[in-house]
N, C-alpha and C positions, 0 to 999 in steps of 0.2 A: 641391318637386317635385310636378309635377300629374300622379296617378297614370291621371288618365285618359285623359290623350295620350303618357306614356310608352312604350316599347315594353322590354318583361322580356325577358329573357334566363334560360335556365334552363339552367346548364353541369352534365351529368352526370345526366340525366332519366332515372335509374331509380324505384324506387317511392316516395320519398319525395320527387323532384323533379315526378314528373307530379302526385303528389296536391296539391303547392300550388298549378301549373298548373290544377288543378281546381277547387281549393277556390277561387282568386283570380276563375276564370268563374263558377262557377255563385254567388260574391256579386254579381256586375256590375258590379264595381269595372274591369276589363279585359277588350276583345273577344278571342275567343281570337286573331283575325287578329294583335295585339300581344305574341303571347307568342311565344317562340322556344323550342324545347325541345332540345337536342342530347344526342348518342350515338352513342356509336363503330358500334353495330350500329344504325342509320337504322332500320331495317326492323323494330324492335320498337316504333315510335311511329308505325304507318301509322294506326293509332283513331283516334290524336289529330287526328294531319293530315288526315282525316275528319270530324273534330269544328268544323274550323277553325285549330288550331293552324300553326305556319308550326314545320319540323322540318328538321336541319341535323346533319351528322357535323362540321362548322368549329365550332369552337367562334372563333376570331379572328372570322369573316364576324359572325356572330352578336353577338360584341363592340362590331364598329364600326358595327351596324344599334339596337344597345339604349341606354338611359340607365341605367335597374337592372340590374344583374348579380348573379344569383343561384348560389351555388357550391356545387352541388348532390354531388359524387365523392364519393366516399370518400377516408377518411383516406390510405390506401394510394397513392392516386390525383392527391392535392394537388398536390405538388412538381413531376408532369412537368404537369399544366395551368397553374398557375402559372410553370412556366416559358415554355410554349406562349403567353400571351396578355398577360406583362410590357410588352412595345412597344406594345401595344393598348392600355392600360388608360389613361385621362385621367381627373387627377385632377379637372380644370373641367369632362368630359362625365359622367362613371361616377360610380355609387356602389356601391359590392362589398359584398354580400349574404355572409354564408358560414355556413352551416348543418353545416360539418365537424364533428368532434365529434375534440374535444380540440387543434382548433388555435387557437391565438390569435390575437388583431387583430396584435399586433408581427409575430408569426412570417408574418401574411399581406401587411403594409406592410412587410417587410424583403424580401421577392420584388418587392412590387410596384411599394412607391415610400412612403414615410413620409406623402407631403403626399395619397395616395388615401383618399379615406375609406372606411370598413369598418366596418362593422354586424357583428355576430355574434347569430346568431337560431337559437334551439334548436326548432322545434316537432316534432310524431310528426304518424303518419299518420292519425288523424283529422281532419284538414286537409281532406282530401276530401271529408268532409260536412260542412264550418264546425264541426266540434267539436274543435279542435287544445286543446294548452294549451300554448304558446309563449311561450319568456326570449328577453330581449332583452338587450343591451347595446353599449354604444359607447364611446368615447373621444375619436376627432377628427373623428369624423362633427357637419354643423352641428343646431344644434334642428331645423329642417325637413327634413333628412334622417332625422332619428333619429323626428320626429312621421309623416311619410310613411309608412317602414316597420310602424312602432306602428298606422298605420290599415288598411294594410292586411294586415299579421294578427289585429288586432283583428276584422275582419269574417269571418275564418274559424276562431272559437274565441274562448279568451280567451287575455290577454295581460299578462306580467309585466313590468316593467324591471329587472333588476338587476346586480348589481357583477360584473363580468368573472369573479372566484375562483372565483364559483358557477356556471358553466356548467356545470361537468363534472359534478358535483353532479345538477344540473337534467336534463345526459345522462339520468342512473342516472332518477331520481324520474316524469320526464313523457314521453322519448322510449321508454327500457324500459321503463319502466312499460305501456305499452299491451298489452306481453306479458304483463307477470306478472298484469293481470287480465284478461286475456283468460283466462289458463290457470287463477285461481280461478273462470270464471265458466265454462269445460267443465267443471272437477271437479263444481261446482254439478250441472251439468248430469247429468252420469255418477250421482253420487249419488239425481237426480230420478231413474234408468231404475231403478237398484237399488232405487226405493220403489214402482216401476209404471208410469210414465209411457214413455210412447213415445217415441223420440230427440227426436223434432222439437218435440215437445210440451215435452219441458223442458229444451233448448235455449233455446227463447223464452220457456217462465218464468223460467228462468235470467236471461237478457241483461234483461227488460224489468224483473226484478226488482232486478237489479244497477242501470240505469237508475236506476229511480226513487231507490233511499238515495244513489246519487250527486245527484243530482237537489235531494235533503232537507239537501247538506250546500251543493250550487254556490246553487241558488236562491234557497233558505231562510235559508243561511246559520249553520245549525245546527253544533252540535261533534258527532262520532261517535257521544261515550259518551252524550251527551241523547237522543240519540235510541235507542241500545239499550236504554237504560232503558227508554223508551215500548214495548221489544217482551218484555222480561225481569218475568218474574212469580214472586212465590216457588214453587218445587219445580215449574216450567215445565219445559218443551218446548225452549223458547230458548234457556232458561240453561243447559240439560242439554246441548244440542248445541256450544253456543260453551265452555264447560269440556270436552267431550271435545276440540276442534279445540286449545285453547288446551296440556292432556295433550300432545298431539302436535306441540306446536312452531310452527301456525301463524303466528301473528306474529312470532315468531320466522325462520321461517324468510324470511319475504318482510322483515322486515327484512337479515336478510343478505344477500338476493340483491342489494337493494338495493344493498347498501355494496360488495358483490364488484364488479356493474355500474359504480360510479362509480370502482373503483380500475381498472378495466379498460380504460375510457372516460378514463382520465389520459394510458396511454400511448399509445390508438390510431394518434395520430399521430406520425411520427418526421421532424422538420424537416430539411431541407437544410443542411447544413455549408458 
């Protein structure tokens, strides 16, 4: 697939659909004139269509003007679009993108058609500014479909391939995940005001601070604990604060959240009988 004469289709462009619409322009992999974004309420994508995008409430129109088909709904959502675009869908034009979370490639080629191929691609919304971290996997999608998709999320973050099991998994760890350190890097934050610091001031020490140890572990390649060591000193500062947080369950607790989000992220979707 030549992504650069493609035209994308984006079914169900709320915020995790516009942000790969975005992330995919601003790498120049895609003019926005090539991208389709649809939704039932038109008139919450007039930006886009300002931006260049080409924006559509038909998800079918949209269907039969694209070659990648990105399936962007919610879980909730799946079964009446999948039923709405079955007659549309060519397994020799299309290749089906679907970013649902807890539906399967089967559960989506047994609406569509066995012989369509279908990608399953987890990213979050970091997409937006090239910083995703996006799972992949396939099954009867071909190498150049499955290398295609792989490049172009590769260009908006980084990019994993793995075994279908682990998607939901991958749900919990990289798409919630963006929340659950978002919400260690406000507490950071709060913390910074309770020591002096003005909101905005350690807001941004917070997040650039967060930045960077993430930074020491994607770049660098570093393990976690090597590097705390480098800030833990005996009868420190460091070790005194990371033993009270640890007293209180910290890791602890973001590991459960974790595990709660990926049992949660099993059911989201409930298939068509």
């Amino acid at each position: 697939m030549d992504l650069a004469h493609a035209t994308i289709s984006i079914l169900g462009s709320g915020n995790i659909g516009c942000a790969i619409g975005e992330g995919i322009v601003s790498a120049g992999l895609v003019a926005p004139s090539r991208i389709i974004l649809t939704r039932r309420s038109v008139e919450h994508l007039d930006r886009y269509k300002e931006q260049g995008f080409r924006v559509s409430s038909d998800n079918v129109e949209a269907l039969k003007a694209s070659e990648l088909v990105i399936i962007a709904v919610t879980p909730q959502r799946l079964n009446a679009l999948l039923a709405e675009i079955k007659d549309t869908v060519s397994a020799e034009r299309h290749v089906v993108v679907s970013i649902v979370s807890g539906a399967t490639i089967a559960q989506i080629q047994r609406a569509l058609g066995a012989d369509v191929p279908v990608i399953r691609v987890m990213p979050n919304t970091a997409i937006a500014i090239r910083e995703s971290m996006t799972c992949i996997s396939a099954h009867n999608a071909g190498e150049s479909h499955l290398k295609a998709v792989a490049r172009l999320f590769e260009a908006i973050g980084k990019v994993v391939v793995i075994d279908e099991s682990l998607m939901v998994p991958a749900t919990a760890l990289c798409a919630c995940g963006i929340a659950f350190f978002l919400r260690a890097i406000r507490a950071a934050s709060q913390g910074g005001i309770e020591i002096g610091f003005h909101a905005e001031d350690a807001l941004l020490m917070a997040a650039q601070t967060a930045r960077g140890a993430a930074s020491l572990l994607v770049e660098a390649g570093n393990h976690p604990e090597r590097e705390v060591d480098k800030v833990t000193t005996p009868q420190g500062c460091t070790i005194s604060g990371l033993n009270q947080m640890e007293h209180n369950g910290f890791s602890s607790a973001l590991i459960k959240g974790i595990v709660t989000s990926a049992k949660k992220a099993a059911v989201l979707y409930a298939p068509k009988e």
